[in-house]
C-alpha positions as a printed Julia matrix, in Angstrom:
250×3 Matrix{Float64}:
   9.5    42.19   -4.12
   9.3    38.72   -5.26
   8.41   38.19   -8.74
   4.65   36.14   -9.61
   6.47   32.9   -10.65
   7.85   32.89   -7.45
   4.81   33.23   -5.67
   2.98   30.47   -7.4
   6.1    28.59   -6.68
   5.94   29.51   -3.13
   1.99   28.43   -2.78
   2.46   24.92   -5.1
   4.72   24.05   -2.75
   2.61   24.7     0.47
   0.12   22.53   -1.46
   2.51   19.8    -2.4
   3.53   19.51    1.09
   0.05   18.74    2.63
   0.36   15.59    0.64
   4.12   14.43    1.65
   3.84   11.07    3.17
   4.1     9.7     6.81
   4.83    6.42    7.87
   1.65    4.57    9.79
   3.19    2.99   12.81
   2.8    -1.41   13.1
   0.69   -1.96    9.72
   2.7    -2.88    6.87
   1.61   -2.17    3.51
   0.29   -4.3     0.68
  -0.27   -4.11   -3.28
  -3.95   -4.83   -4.13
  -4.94   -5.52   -7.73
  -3.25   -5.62  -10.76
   0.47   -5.82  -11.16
   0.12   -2.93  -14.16
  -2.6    -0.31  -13.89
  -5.34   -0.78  -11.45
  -3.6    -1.93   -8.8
  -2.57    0.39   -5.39
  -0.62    0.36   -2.97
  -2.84    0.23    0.66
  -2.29   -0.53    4.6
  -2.36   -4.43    5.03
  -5.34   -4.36    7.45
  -7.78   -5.21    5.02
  -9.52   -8.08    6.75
 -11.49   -5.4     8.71
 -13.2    -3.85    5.34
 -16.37   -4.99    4.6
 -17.45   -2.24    2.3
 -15.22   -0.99   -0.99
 -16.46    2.31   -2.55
 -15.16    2.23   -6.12
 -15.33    4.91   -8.62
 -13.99    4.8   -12.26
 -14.31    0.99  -12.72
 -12.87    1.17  -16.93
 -11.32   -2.0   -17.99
  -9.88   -3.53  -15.1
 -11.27   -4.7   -11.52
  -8.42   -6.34  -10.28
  -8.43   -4.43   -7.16
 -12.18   -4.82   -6.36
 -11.86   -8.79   -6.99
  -9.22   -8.38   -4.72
 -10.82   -7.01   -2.22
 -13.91   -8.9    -3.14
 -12.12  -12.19   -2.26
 -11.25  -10.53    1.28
 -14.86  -10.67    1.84
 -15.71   -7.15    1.33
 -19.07   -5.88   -0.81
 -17.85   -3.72   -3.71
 -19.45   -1.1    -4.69
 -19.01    0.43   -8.29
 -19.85    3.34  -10.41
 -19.37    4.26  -13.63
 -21.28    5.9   -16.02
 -18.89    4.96  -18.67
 -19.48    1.3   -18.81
 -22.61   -1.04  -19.01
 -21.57   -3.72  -16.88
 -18.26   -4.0   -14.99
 -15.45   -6.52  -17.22
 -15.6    -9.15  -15.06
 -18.38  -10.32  -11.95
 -18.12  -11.77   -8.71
 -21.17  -11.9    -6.47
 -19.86   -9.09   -4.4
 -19.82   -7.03   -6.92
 -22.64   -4.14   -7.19
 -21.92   -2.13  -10.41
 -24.07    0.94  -11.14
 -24.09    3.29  -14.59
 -24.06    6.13  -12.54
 -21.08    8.81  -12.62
 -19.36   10.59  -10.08
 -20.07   14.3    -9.46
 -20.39   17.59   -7.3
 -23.85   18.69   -8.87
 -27.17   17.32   -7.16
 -28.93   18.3   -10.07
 -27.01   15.93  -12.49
 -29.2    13.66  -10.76
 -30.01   10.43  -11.37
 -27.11    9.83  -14.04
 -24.8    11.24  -11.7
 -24.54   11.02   -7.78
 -22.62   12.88   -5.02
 -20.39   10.52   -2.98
 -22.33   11.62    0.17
 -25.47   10.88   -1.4
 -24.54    7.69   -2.18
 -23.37    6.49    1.19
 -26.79    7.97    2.45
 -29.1     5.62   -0.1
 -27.09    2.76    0.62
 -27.24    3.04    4.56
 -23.58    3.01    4.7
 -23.21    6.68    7.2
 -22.9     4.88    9.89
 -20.28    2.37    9.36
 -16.53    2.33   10.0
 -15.39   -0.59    7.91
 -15.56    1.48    4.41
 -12.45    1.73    1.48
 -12.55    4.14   -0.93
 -11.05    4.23   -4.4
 -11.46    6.87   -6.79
 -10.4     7.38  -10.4
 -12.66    9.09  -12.65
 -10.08   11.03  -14.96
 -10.19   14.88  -13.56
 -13.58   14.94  -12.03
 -12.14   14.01   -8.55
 -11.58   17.61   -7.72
 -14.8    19.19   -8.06
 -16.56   15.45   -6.37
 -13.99   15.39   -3.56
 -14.03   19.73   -2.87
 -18.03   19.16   -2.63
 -17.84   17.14    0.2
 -17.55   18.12    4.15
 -14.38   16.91    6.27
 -16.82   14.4     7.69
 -17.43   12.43    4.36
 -14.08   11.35    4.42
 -13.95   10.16    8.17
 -15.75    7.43    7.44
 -13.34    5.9     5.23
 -10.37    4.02    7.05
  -8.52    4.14    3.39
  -9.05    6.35    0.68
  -6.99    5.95   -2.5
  -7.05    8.26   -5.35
  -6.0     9.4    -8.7
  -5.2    13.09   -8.72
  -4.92   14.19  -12.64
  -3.64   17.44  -13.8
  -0.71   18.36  -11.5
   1.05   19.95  -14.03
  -1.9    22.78  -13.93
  -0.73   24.03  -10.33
   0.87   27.29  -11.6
  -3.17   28.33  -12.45
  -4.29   30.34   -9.34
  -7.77   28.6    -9.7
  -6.49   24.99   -9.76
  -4.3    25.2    -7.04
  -6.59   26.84   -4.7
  -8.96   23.55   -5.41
  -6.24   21.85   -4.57
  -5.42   23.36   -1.7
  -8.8    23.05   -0.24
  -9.47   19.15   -1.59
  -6.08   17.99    0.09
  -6.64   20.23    3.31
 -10.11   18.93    3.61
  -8.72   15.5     3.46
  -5.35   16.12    6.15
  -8.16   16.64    8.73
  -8.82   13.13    8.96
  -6.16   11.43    7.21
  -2.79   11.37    6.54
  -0.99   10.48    3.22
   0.88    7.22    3.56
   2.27    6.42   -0.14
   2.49    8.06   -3.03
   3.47    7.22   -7.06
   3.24    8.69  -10.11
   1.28    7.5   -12.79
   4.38    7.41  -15.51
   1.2     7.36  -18.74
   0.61   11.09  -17.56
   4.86   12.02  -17.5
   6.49   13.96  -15.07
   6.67   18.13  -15.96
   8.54   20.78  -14.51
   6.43   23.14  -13.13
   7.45   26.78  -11.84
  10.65   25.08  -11.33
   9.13   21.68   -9.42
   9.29   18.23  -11.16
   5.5    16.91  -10.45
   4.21   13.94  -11.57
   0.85   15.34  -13.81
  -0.7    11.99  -12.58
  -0.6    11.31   -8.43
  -1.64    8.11   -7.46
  -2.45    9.01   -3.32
  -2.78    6.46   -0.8
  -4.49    7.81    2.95
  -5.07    6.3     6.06
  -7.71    7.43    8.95
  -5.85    9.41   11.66
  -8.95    7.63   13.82
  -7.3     4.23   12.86
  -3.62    4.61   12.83
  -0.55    6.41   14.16
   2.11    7.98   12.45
   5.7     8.9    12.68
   7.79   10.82    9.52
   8.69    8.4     6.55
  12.6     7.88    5.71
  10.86    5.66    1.86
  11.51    6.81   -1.37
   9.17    6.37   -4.2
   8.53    4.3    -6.16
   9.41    1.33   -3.58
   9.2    -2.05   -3.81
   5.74   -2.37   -3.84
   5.1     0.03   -6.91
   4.89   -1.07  -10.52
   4.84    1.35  -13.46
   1.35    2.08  -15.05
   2.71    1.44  -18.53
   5.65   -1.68  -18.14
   7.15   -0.15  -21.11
   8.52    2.53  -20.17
  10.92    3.41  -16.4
   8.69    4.37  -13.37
   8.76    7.81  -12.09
  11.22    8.95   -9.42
   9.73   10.83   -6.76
  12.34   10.86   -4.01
  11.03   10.86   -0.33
   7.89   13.29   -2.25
   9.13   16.38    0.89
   8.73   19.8    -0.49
């Protein structure tokens, strides 16, 4: 009979592997932002995006001048911060937080309801970015399959990977990543080297995954030969040695 460490072992790793990246066919990929923190690795095909999502603005906006300069219309929330650090007249920064709870309402919005009130369900030229420190899981496991189609890119900050082995975290998990593999697929992936790299049930897992998706509506895919961190990668923190994640298969 196999023991309980082995079945958490067992089930982290059927988790883990619903996030192992793919290559997407004829689009190369670019850095956007920062060459430090706050910047992410994306598909170059950015001249299509007129609308950025981004959640967890904090001290830097490198990536939504970025994309600002592209032409796109960034949208921002955080109820952390009174006015984003820097502004650009694409920029549209509310004090509003991310959540999963309609009644935290009006401090704090569901994603869905947000694309609603802006008019934005119906278009296909949407980027999201989310980092807002943990609360991802519960704002991303709220939402149906369908949310996420109508973002060609999604990149996210996944915190807390070193609390797989806990039944009730991985089964979010589960669910948040398998909601998201039914309309995109991951394409790069790097660990945020601030949050370290644990050993968990006997799996070295970066605590901190940085998670870069494309639309399987957009793009085709064939297996990925990369290792990470490539050449487009940077550590969060310059002072200390990125994190080696191998080709990420499990």
């Amino acid at each position: 009979m196999a023991s309980a460490s082995n079945v958490m072992q067992s089930q982290m790793l059927a988790t883990l592997r619903l996030i192992s990246p793919v290559a997407a066919l004829n689009v190369a990929k670019c850095r956007v932002g920062g060459a430090e923190d706050g910047g992410y690795v994306m598909l170059d095909d950015l001249a299509c995006i007129g609308i950025c999502y981004s959640l967890g603005v904090g001290p830097d906006v490198s990536w939504d001048r970025q994309m600002a300069e592209l032409g796109a219309q960034i949208y921002q929330y955080d109820h952390t911060v009174e006015k984003a650090p820097a502004e650009h007249p694409r920029f549209h920064h509310f004090r509003i937080g991310i959540t999963h709870d309609r009644s935290l309402a009006p401090e704090f919005r569901r994603i869905d309801a947000l694309i609603d009130e802006n008019g934005h369900g119906e278009r296909d030229d949407m980027v999201l970015k989310i980092d807002i420190e943990g609360h991802e899981w519960d704002s991303l496991d709220a939402l149906d399959p369908g949310v996420f189609a109508k973002f060609r890119q999604i990149l996210a900050e996944f915190h807390g990977m070193r609390l797989l082995n806990i039944d009730s975290f991985q089964k979010r998990a589960h669910r948040v990543f398998s909601k998201l593999r039914q309309t995109h697929e991951v394409i790069h992936v790097h660990g945020n080297n601030f949050a370290g790299m644990p050993v968990v049930e006997g799996i070295p897992i970066a605590d901190c995954l940085e998670l870069s998706f494309a639309s399987r509506r957009y793009y085709s895919f064939a297996p990925s030969y990369e290792i990470f961190p490539g050449d487009l990668d940077r550590p969060n923190n310059s002072t200390i040695p990125d994190l080696f994640l191998g080709a990420f298969k499990f």
